[in-house]
C-alpha positions as CSV (number, residue, x, y, z in Angstrom):
1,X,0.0,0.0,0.0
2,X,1.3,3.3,-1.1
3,X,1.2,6.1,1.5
4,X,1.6,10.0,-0.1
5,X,0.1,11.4,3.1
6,X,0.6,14.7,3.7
7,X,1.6,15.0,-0.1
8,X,0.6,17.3,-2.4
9,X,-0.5,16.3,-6.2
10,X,-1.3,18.4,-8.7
11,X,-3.1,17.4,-12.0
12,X,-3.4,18.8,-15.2
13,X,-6.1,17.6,-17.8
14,X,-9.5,16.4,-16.2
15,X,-12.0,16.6,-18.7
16,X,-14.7,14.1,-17.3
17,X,-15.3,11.0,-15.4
18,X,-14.1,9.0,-18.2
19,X,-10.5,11.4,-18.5
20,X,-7.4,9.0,-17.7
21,X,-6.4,12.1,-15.6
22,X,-9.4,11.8,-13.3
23,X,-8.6,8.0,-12.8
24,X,-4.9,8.8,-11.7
25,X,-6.2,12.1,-9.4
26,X,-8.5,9.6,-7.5
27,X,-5.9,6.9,-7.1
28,X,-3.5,9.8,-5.5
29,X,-6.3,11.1,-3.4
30,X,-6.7,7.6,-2.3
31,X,-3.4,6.9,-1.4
32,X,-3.4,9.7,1.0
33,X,-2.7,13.1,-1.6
34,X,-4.1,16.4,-1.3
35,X,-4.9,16.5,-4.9
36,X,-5.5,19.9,-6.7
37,X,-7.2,20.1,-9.8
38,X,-7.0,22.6,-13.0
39,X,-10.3,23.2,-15.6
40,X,-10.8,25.0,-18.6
41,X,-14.1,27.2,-18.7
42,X,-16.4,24.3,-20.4
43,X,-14.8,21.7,-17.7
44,X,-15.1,23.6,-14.3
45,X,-18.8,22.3,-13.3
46,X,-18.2,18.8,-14.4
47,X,-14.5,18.8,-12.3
48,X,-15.9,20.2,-9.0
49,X,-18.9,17.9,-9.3
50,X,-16.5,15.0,-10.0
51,X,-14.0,16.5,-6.9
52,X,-17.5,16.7,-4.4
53,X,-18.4,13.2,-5.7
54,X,-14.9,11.8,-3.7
55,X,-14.8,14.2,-1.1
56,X,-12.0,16.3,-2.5
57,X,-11.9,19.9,-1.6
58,X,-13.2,21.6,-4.4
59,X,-11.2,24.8,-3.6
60,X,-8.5,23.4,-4.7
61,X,-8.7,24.2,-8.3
62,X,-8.9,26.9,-10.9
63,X,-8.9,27.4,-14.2
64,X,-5.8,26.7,-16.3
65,X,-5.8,27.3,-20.0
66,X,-2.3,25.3,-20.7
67,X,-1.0,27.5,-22.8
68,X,-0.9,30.4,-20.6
69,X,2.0,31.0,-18.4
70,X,-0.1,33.7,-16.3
71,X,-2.8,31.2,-15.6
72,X,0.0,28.4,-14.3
73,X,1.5,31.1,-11.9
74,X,-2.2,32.3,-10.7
75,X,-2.4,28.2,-9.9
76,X,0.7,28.2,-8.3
77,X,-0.1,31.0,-6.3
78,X,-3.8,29.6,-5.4
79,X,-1.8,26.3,-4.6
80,X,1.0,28.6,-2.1
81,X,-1.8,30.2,-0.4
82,X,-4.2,27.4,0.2
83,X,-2.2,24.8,1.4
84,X,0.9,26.0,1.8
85,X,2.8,22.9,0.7
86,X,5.4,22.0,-1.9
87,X,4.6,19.7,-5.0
88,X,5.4,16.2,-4.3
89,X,3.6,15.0,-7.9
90,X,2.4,16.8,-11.1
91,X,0.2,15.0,-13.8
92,X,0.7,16.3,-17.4
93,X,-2.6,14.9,-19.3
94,X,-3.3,17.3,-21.4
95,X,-3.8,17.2,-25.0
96,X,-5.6,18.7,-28.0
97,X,-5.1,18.3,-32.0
98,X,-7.9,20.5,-34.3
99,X,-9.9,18.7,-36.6
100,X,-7.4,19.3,-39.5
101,X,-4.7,17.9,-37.1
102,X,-6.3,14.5,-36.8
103,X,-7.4,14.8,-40.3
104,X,-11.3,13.8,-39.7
105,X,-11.8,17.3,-41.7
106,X,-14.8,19.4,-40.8
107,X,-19.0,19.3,-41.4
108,X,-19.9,18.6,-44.9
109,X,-16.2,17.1,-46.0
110,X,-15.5,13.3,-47.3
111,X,-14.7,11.0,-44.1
112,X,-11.3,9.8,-46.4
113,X,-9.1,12.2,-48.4
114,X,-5.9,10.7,-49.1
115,X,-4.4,14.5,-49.1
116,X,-5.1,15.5,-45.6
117,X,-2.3,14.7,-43.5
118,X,-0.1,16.6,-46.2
119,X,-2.3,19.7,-45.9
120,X,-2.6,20.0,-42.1
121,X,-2.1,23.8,-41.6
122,X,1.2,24.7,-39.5
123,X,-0.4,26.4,-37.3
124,X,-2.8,24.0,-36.5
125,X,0.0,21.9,-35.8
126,X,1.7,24.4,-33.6
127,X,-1.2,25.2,-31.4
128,X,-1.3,21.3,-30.8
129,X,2.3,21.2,-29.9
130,X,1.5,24.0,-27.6
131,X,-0.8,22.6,-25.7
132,X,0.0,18.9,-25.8
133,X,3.5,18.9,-25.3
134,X,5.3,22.5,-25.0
135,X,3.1,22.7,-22.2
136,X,5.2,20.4,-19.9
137,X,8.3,22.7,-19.9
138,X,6.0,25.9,-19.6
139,X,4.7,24.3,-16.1
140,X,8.1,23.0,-15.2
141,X,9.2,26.2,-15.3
142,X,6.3,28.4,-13.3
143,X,6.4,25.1,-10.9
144,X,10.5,24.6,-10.8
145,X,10.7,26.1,-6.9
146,X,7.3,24.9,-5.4
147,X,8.7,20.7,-6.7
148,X,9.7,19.1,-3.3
149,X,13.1,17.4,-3.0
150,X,12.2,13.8,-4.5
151,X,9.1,15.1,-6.4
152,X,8.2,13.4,-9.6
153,X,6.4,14.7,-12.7
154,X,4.7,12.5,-15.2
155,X,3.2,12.8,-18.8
156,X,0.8,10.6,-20.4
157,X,1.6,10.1,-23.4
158,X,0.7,7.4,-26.3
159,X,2.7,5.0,-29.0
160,X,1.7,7.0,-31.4
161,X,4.9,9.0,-31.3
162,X,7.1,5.5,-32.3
163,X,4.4,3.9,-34.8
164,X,2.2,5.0,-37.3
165,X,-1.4,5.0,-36.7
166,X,-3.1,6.7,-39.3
167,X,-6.3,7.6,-37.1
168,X,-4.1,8.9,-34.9
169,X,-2.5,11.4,-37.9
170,X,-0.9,15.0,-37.2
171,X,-1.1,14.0,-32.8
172,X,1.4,11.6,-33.3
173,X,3.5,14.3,-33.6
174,X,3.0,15.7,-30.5
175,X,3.3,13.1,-28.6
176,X,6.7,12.8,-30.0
177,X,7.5,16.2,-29.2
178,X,6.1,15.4,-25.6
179,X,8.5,11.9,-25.6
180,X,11.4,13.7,-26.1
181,X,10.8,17.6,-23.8
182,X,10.3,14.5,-21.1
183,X,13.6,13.0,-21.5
184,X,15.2,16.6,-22.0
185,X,13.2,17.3,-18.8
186,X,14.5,14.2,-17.1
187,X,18.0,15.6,-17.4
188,X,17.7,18.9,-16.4
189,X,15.2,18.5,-13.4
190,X,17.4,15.4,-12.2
191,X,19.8,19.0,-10.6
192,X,16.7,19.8,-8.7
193,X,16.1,16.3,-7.6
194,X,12.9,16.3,-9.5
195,X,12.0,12.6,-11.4
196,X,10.4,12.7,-15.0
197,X,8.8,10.3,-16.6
198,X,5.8,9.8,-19.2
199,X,3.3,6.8,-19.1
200,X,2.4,5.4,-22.2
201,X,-1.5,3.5,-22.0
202,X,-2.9,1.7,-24.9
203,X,-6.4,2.5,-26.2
204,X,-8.6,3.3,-23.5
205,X,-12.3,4.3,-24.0
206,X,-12.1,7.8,-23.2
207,X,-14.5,11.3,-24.3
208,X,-10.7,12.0,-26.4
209,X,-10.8,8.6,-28.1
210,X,-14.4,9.8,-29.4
211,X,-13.0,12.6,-31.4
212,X,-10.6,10.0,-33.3
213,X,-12.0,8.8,-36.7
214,X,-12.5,5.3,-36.7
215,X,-12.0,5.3,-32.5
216,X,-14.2,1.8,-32.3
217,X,-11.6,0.0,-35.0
218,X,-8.5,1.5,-32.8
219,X,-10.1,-0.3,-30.0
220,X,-11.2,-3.5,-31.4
221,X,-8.2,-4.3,-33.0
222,X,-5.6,-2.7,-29.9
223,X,-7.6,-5.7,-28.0
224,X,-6.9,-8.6,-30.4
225,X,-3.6,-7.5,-31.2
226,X,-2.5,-7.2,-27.6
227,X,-1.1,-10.5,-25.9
228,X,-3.2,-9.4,-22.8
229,X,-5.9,-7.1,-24.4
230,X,-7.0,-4.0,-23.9
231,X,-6.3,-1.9,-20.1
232,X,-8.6,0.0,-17.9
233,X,-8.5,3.5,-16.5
234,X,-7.3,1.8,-13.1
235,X,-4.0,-0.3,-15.1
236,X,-3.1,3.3,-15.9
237,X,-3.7,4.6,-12.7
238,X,-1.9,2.2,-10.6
239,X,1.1,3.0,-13.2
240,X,1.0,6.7,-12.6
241,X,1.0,5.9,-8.5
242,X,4.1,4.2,-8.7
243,X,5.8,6.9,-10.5
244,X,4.0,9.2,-7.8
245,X,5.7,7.0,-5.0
246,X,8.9,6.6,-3.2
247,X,8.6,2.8,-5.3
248,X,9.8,4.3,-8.0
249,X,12.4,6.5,-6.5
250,X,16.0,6.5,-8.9
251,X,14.0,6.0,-11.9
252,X,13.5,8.8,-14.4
253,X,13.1,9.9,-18.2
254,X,11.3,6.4,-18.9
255,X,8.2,5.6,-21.0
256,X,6.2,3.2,-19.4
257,X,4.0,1.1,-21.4
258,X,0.9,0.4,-20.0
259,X,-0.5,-1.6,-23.2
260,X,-1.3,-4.8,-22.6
261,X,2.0,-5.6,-24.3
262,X,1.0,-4.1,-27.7
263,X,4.4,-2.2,-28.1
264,X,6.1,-5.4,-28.0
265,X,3.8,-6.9,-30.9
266,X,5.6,-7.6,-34.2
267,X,2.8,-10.0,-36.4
268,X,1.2,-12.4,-34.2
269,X,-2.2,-14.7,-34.2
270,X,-4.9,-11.9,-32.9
271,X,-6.1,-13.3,-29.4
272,X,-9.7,-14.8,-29.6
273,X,-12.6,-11.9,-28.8
């Protein structure tokens, strides 16, 4: 049994009830954490209902809009002032890619144009960069002096970034570019005695798998290719705990696959359904 009593935890990315990030904030509140929470505007009513529903302290959040340094330092100030306490674990699960990044186009276009990943607007792609990966050095810089000695920070990230999965398009490469500001991260925060690492889960049914074309195929066939199928919310959880735990202490700038083994997977006979 993990203890983080006394701990602080602060996570980036709740969405819903369904948000990986919301399965990893209960398992730390659970294991002892004060957890503190960050919402965008559409997300604040569903993540103080969701922090109520677990008896979490539901003024311990605010609204963070990633890509804003201000609103990081008006959480870390809210975070100072409330508790008190240093950071002992921050959860990066955020992530966003436009329409024209994931290449499902927009109303009234064809579902399949062979051209679309070679016209994804920079832009597009920058603003996805932004907020799915850049935004892990922005916070490790607003956070670096309010990280405990010992403290870990961990990103989830997906396999995306080493394969090609074409539902997965113009994403894939930021979770490359999140991959590789974790192990840059991993080095430099090591001086600080601050642990980085990024968790890597297979397909999970999630209100972010939704907005992938052909999410239901990516599912089905991530569960017959896997040698031990698909994982829940809570196999990614119990991941992120470790790595928010003294269990995990003198490891840093891994990716943890939390797959069901599907990284491993060459060609194999699909498991039965």
């Amino acid at each position: 049994m993990i203890d983080n009593e006394g701990r602080l935890a602060l996570v980036m990315g709740v969405r819903d009830k369904r948000s990986l990030a919301w399965a990893c904030a209960k398992k730390l509140h659970e294991s002892g954490c004060l957890v503190f929470l960050t919402f965008m505007d559409d997300t604040e009513s569903q993540v103080k209902k969701l922090m109520r529903s677990e008896g979490m302290d539901e003024a311990l959040s605010c609204k963070v809009d990633v890509r804003s340094e201000e609103d990081m330092k008006n959480a870390r100030d809210k975070i100072r002032e409330n508790t008190g306490m240093v950071i002992s674990y921050f959860l990066h699960a955020v992530a966003y890619g436009s329409h024209n990044v994931l290449c499902t186009g927009g109303a009234g276009e064809p579902d399949h144009n062979p051209d679309r990943f070679l016209n994804i607007p920079f832009y597009d792609l920058v603003e996805s960069w932004d907020v799915s990966a850049y935004s892990l050095l922005r916070a490790a810089r607003v956070f670096k002096d309010d990280f405990a000695e010992g403290s870990s920070i961990v990103s989830l990230t997906y396999n995306a970034s080493q394969r090609v999965y074409e539902e997965y398009a113009g994403m894939s490469t930021s979770k490359a570019l999140l991959e590789s500001f974790s192990m840059l991260l991993a080095n430099h925060m090591a001086e600080f005695g601050v642990r980085v690492n990024a968790v890597s889960p297979g397909a999970v049914r999630t209100t972010s798998l939704q907005g992938i074309r052909g999410n239901r195929a990516m599912l089905k066939e991530s569960n017959s290719n896997s040698p031990l199928g698909n994982v829940s919310h809570e196999d990614v959880a119990r991941a992120v705990l470790f790595y928010c735990s003294e269990m995990s202490n003198g490891m840093t700038g891994n990716v943890h696959y939390v797959d069901g083994g599907l990284n491993i997977v060459g060609t194999r006979k699909k498991r039965a359904e």
